[in-house]
Phi, psi and omega in degrees: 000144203262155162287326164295012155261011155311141152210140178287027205258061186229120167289134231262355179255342185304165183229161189225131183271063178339142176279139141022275173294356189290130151342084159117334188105014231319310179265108188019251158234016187256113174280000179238105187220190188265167178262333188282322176298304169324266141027284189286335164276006169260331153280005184278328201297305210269340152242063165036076219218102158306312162220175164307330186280004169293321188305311193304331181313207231205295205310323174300327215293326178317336194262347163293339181316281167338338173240003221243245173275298171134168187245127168315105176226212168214123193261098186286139189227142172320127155076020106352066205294331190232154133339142149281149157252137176175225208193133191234130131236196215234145175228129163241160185204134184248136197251198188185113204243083172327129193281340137280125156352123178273063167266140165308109176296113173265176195262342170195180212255007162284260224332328193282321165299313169314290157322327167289314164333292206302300180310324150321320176244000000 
């Protein structure tokens, strides 16, 4: 599977089925879950978080930045002579690469002709 047939095209209500076999177990012990539940235990994960709803606490809230607005930092870029300013967060996105070719299926092998005829003129 080639890496450029990812697409970030998985809606956050959409649901995704583990194999079994997946490593580690990634996502807690539920192999059916929401992209949005994924989504959320992985930033919950990465600002040390038990769950997502600790961030709405007061003691938490600084660390939505990271996902949020984002944290005032300055970035030196490779071959880069001076610093940048700006503001850096962390986006996550889960892609999603089909194991079969998206070709359109006709209803009969005129349709395919046809439409190529059409396309033609």
């Amino acid at each position: 599977m080639n890496n450029n047939q990812f697409k970030p095209a998985i809606g956050e209500e959409d649901v995704i089925s583990l194999k079994n076999n997946s490593p580690d177990n990634v996502v807690m012990y539920n192999h059916t879950l929401k992209v949005r539940d994924i989504l959320t235990y992985c930033i919950s994960k990465i600002l040390q978080v038990s769950s997502f709803n600790d961030l709405q606490k007061d003691g938490y809230k600084p660390r939505t930045q990271w996902i949020n607005e984002g944290l005032e930092c300055e970035v030196l870029n490779i071959g880069s002579d001076r610093w940048k300013k700006g503001k850096v967060r962390i986006k996550i996105a889960l892609e999603f690469s089909p194991d079969e070719s998206e070709i359109p299926e006709y209803e009969s092998p005129l349709d395919e002709i046809r439409r190529e005829m059409q396309n033609q003129s």
